[in-house]
C-alpha positions as CSV (number, residue, x, y, z in Angstrom):
1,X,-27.0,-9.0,-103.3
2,X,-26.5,-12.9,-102.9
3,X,-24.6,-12.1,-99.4
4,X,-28.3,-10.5,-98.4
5,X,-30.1,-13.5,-99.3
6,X,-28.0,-15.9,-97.8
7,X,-28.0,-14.0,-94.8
8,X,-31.8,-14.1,-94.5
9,X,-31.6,-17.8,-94.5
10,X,-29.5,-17.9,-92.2
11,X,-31.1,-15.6,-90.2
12,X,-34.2,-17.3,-90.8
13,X,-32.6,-20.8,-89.9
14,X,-31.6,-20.1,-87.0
15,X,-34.7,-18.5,-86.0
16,X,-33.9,-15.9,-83.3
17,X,-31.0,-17.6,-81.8
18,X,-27.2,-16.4,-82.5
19,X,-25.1,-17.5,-85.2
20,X,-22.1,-19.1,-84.3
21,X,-20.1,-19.3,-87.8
22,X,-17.3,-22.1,-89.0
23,X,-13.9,-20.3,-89.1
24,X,-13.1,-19.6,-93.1
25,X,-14.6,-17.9,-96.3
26,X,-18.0,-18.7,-94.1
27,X,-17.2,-16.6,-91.3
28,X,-15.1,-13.9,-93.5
29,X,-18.0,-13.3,-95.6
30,X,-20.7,-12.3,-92.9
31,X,-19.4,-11.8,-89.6
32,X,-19.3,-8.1,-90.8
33,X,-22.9,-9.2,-92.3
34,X,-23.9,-10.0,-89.0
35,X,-22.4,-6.9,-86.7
36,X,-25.2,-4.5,-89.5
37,X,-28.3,-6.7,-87.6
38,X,-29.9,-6.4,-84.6
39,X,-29.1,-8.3,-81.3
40,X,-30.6,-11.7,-81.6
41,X,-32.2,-13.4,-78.7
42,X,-30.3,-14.5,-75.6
43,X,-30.2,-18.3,-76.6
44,X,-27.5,-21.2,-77.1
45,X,-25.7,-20.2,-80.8
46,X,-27.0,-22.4,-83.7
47,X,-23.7,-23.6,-85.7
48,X,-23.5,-23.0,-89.3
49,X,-20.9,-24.1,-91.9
50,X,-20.6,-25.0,-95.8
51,X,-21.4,-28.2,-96.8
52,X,-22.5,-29.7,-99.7
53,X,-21.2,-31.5,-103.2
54,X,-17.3,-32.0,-103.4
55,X,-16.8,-30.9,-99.6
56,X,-16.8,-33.4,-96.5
57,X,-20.1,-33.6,-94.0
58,X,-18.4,-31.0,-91.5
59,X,-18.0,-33.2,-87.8
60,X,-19.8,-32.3,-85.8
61,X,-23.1,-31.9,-87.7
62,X,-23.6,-28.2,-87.8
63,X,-27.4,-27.2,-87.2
64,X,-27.1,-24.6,-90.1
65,X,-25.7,-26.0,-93.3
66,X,-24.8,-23.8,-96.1
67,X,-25.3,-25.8,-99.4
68,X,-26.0,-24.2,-103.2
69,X,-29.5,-24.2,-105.0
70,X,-30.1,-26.6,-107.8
71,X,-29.5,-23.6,-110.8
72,X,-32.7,-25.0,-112.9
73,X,-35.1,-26.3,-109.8
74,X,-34.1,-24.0,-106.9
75,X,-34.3,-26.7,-104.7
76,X,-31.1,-26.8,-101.9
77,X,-28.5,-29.3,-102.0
78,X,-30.0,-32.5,-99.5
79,X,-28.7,-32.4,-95.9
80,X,-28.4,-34.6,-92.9
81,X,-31.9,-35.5,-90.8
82,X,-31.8,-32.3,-88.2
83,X,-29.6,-29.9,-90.3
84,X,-31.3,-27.1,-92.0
85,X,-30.3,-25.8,-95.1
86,X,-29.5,-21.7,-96.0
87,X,-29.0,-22.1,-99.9
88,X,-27.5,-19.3,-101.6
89,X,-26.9,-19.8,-105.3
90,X,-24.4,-22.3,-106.9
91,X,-22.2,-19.9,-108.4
92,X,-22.5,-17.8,-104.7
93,X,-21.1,-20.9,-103.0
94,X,-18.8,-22.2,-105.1
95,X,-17.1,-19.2,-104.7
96,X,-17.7,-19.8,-101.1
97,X,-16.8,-23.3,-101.0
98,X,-13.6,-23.5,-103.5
99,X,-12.2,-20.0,-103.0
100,X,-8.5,-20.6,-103.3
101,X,-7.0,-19.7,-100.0
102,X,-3.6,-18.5,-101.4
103,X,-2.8,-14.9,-102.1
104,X,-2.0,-14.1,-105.4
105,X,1.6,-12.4,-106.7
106,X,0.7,-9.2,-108.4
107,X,1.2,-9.1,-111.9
108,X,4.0,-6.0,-113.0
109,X,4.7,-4.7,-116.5
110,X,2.1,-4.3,-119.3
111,X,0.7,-6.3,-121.8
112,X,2.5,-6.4,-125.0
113,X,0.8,-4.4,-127.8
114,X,-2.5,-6.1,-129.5
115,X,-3.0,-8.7,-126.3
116,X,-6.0,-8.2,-124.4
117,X,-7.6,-9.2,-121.1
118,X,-10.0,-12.4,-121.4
119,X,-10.4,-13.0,-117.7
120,X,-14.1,-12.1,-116.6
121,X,-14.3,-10.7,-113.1
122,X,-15.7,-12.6,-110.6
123,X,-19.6,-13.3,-110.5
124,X,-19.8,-12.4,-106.4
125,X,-18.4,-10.3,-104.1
126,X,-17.8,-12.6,-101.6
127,X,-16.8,-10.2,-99.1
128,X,-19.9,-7.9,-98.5
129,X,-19.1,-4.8,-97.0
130,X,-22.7,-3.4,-96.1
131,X,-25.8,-5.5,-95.5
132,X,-28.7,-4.8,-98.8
133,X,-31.5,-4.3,-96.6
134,X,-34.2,-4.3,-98.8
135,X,-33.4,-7.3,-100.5
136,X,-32.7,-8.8,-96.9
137,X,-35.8,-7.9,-95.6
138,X,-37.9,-9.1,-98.8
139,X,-36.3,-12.6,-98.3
140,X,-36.8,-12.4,-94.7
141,X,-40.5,-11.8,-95.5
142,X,-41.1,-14.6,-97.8
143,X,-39.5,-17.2,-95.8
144,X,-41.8,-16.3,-93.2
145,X,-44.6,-16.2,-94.9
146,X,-45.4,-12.3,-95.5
147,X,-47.0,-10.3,-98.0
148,X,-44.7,-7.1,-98.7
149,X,-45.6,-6.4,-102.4
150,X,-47.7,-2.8,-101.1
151,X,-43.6,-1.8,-99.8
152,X,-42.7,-2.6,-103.3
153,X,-40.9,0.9,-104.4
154,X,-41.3,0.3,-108.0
């Protein structure tokens, strides 16, 4: 659901014009995301990459940057004069922004007896395999403005 909604705002930042997306976790999360949508319009890409507390301002500034939500205030993460900001939630991009690039060794054998798992699974799915369009397009609608609640299937 969080890959929807961060794809609306991206969507919605770039406003009709392609996406171009930084190589990494960015790009691996909604390339696939972005193959579901319709053709945008025939216009120069807007860039968009991850940005935000504990990472470096990307060079060059990317028009799109993807920084968290304050978890309280719902307010993005400030960015540069000119940069406009698609804010999926802080957990959502830290996941994102921190995900440990190296691949895991698979565990082998069992637990001993009486030991149990204490590792939650992870909050996200970072990798989205189909786009949620209903909650895309109710994003899409209240960043521009639209009244949809009469769609509302509840």
């Amino acid at each position: 659901m969080e890959a929807a909604v961060t794809l609306a705002h991206l969507v919605f930042a770039a406003d009709g014009a392609p996406l171009a997306l930084a190589p990494g976790p960015l790009a691996q999360a909604f390339r696939g995301l972005l193959g579901q949508l319709p053709p945008p319009q025939a216009r120069p890409a807007r860039r968009a990459a991850l940005a935000g507390p504990g990472r470096p301002l990307p060079r060059p500034l990317p028009d799109i940057a993807v920084v968290p939500r304050h978890p309280q205030t719902g307010e993005p993460w400030p960015t540069p004069p000119g940069v406009a900001a698609a804010p999926p939630a802080a957990e959502y991009w830290a996941a994102l922004a921190f995900r440990d690039e190296r691949e895991l060794a698979p565990a082998t054998g069992r637990l001993p007896p009486g030991v149990e798992r204490d590792d939650p699974l992870p909050p996200h799915s970072l990798y989205a395999g189909y786009l949620d369009r209903w909650v895309f397009r109710a994003v899409m609608n209240r960043l521009n403005g639209v009244d949809d609640t009469q769609d509302d299937p509840r």
